[in-house]
C-alpha positions in Angstrom: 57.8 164.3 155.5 56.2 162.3 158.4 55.4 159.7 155.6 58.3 159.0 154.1 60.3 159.0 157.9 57.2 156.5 158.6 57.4 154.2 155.5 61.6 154.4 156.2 60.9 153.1 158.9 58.5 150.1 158.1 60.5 149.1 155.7 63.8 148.7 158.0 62.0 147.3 160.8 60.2 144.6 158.6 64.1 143.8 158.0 65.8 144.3 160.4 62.8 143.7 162.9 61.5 140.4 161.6 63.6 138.6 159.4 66.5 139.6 161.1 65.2 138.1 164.5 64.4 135.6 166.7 60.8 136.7 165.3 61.0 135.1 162.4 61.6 131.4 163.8 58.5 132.2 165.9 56.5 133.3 162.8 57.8 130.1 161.0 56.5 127.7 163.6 53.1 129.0 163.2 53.1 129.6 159.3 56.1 127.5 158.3 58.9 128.4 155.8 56.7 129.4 153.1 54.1 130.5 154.5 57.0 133.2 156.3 58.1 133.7 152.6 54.7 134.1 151.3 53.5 136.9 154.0 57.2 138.4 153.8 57.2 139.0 149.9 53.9 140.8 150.2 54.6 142.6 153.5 57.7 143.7 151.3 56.2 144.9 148.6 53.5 146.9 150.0 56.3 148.6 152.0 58.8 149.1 149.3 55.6 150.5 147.3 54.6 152.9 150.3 58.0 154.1 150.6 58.5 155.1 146.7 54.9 156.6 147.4 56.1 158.7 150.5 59.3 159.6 148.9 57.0 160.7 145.5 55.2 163.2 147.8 57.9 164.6 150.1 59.3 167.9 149.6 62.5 168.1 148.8 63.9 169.9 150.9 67.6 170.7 150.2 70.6 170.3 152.0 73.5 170.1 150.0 74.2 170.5 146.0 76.5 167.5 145.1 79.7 168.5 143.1 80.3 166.9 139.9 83.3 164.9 141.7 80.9 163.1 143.4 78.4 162.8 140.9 81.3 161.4 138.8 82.1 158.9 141.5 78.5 157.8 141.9 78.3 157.1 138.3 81.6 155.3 138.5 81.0 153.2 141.4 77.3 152.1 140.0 80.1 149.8 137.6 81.2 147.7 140.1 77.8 147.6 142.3 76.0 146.6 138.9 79.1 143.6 138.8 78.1 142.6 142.1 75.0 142.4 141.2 74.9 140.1 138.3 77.7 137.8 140.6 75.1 137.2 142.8 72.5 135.8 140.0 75.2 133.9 138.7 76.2 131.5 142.0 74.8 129.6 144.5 75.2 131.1 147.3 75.6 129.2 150.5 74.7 131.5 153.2 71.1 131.4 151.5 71.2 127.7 150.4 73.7 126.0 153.1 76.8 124.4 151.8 80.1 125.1 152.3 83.0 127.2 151.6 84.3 125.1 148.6 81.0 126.5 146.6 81.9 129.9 147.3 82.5 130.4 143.0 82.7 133.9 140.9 81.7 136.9 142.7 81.1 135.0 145.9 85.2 134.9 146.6 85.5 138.4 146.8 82.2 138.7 148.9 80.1 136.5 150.4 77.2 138.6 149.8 77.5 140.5 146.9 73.6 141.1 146.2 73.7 142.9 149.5 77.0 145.1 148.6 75.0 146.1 145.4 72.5 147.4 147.4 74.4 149.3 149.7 76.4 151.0 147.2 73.7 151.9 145.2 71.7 153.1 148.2 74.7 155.0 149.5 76.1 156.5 146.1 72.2 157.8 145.6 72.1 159.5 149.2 75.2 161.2 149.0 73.8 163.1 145.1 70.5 163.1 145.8 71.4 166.1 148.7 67.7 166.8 150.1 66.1 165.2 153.3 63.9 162.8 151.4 66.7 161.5 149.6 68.9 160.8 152.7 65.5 158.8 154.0 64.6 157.0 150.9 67.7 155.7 149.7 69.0 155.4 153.8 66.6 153.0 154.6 67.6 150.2 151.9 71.5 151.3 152.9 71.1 150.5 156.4 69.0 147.3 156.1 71.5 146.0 153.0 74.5 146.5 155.4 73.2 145.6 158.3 71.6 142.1 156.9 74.9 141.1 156.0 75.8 140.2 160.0 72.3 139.3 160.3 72.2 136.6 157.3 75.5 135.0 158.5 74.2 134.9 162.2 71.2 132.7 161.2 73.0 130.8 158.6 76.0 130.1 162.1 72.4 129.1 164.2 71.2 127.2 161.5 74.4 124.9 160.3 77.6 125.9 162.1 79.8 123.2 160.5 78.7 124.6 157.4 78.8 128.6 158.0 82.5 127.7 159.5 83.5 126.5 156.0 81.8 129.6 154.1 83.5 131.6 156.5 86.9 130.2 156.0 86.5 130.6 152.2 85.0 134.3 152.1 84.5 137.2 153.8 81.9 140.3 154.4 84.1 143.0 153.3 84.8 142.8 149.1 88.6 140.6 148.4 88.9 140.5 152.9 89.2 136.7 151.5 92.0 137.2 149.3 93.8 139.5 150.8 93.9 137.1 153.4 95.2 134.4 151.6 91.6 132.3 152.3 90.5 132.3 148.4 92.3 133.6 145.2 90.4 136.0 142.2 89.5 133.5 139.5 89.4 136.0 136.2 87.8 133.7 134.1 84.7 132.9 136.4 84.1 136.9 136.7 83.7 137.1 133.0 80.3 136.5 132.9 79.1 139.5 135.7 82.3 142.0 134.4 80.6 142.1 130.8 77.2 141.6 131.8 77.3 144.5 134.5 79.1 146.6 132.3 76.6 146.6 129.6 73.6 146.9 132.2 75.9 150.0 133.6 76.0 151.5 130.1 72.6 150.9 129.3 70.7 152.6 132.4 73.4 155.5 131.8 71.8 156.2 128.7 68.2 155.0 129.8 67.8 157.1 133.6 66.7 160.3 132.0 63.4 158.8 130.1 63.1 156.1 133.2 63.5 158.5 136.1 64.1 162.2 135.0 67.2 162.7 136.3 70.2 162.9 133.9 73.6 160.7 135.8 76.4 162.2 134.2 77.6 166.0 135.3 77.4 168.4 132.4 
């Protein structure tokens, strides 16, 4: 198990530690941008690739047996985190590109990070079913640094261009429709279409797919 808490670890840290810091301007002076983005995407995908191998080899040691409620939630809540996940291939999103609020389109008015929220949902849904220490660590680890780089994202993109993060912030909001139901930005239907359908049939088609690709069957029997 010392592994996988090891590899959890890494991989939050890397996150959390250095892109999330004052770190990564230091790195970026001496490597520039992409050089940072260079050594960051393969510091990332060795450590994403040790943790699936750490979480491989653990034991799985139980500590809860999900009910089917909560298997049946996890399957229905993958919908919406699948949504959010297409949205945020779909827009331009200005906390990673700068702009301003008035490009906050789609997915990005009920969220302003929606890639992040698919994460976290994912991550979380997974944890609660999986019921075994090496699941709470595997699927932990990508929870805490997708909801944690949320405040971390918007922090550098406020140090970065604070006229600009002012406007994205007026037009959108961390927390899923906190935008709307503050009046700030209104649901377009029509400009959804595209992530509804498209996450919906990506939804339907790893339902029927998770068996053969990961040998674990989704929906309670």
């Amino acid at each position: 198990m010392l592994p996988l808490v090891l590899a959890a670890l890494l991989w939050v840290l890397l996150h959390l530690g250095v892109a999330g810091t004052g770190l990564r301007g230091t790195i970026v002076a001496r490597t520039g941008e992409r050089g940072f983005q260079a050594g960051f995407s393969i510091a990332s995908f060795a450590a994403i690739a040790l943790l699936i191998w750490a979480w491989r080899a653990a034991p799985s040691a139980p500590l809860w047996v999900a009910p089917s409620w909560l298997r049946w939630l996890a399957v229905v809540v993958m919908l919406p985190a699948f949504m959010l996940f297409v949205g945020s291939l779909t827009v331009r999103n200005p906390t990673m590109t700068g702009g301003d609020g008035a490009t906050a389109r789609g997915m990005l008015r009920l969220t302003r990070h929606p890639m992040l929220w698919s994460f976290a949902l994912w991550a979380l849904m997974h944890a609660a079913v999986s019921g075994t220490i090496s699941g709470l660590l595997f699927f932990g680890a990508f929870a805490v640094t997708a909801l944690a780089g949320m405040p971390s994202i918007d922090a550098k993109l406020a140090k970065r261009d604070p006229a600009g993060f002012a406007s994205v912030l007026e037009a959108t909001s961390i927390l899923p429709g906190g935008a709307i139901a503050a009046g700030r930005n209104r649901l377009m239907a029509g400009e959804l279409m595209l992530p509804v359908v498209l996450g919906a049939v990506l939804w339907v088609a790893l339902l029927l797919a998770h068996p053969w690709l990961f040998g674990v069957a989704p929906l309670p029997s």
